[in-house]
N, C-alpha and C positions, 0 to 999 in steps of 0.2 A: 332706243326706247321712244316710243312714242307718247306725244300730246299735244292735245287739242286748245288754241287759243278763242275763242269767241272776243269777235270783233265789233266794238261798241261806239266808238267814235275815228275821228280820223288821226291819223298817226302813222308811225313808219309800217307798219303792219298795210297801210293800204296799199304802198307800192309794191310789197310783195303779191298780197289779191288780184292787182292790175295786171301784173306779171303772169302769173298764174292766168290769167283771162283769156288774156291774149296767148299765154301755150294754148290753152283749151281750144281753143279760135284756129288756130294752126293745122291743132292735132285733128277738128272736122274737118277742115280745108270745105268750110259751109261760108256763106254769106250769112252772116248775122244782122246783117242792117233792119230788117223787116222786123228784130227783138229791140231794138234801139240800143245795140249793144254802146257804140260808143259814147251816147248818153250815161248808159249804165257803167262804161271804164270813170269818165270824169268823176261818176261821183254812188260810188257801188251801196254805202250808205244809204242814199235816198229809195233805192230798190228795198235794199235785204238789212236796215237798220231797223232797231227799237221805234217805236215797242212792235210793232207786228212782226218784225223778219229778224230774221237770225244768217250770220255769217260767221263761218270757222276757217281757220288754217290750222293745218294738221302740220308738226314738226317731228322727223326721226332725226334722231340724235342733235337734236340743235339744228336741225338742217329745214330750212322749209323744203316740204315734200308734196301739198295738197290743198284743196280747199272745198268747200260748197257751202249751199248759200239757200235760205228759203223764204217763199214770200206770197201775201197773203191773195188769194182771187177775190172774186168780185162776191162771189157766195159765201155768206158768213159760214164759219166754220170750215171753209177750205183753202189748202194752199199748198203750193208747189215745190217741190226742189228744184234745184239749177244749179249749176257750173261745179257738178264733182268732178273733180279734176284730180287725179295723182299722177305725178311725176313717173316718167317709164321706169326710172331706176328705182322706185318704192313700190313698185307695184306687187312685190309678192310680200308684203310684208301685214298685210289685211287691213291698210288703212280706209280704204275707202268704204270698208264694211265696219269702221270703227265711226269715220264720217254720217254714214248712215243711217246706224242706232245713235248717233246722238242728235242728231235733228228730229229725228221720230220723236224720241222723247223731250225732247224740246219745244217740239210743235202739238205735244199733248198737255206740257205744262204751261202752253199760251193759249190754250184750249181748242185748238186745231181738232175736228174729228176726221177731216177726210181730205 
């Protein structure tokens, strides 16, 4: 079964986001340096925390499986997704399409239009 935790302050939930980063990081086999990725592992908070960003981990069966993360641009009313990430082993399970519509609507209840 799946569920979605939304991540608000720091706690053990972060070293799984970190984890999950760094799969992500892996799984492009890209340089992230030029994102300020590992500013953003030290402290994923200061990017994708309250009140403008939102960060989720996605759990099947008690298992962490996933995450993504959104955060706001420079133009009011706009903002980004980043680091969907699901786990190869979760991947036909439609988390990351669960991921998805809940940031949408997330980023509409923080008044996000675009």
């Amino acid at each position: 079964m799946l569920q979605l935790q939304l991540i608000q302050d720091e706690g053990p939930p972060m070293d799984e986001i970190r984890t999950l980063f760094r799969e992500y990081e892996t799984e492009l086999n890209e340089d992230l340096c030029f994102q300020s990725f590992e500013a953003e592992l030290k402290d994923p908070l200061k990017k994708y925390g309250p009140p403008k960003g939102v960060l989720y981990l996605a759990f099947w069966n008690e298992e962490v499986a996933g995450c993504i993360a959104l955060f706001p641009l420079n133009e009011e009313g706009n903002c980004e997704m980043k680091r969907l990430y699901v786990r190869p082993a979760y991947r036909k399970h439609k988390i990351g399409k669960a991921l998805v519509d809940q940031l949408i609507h997330d980023a509409h209840q923080l008044g996000y239009s675009k």
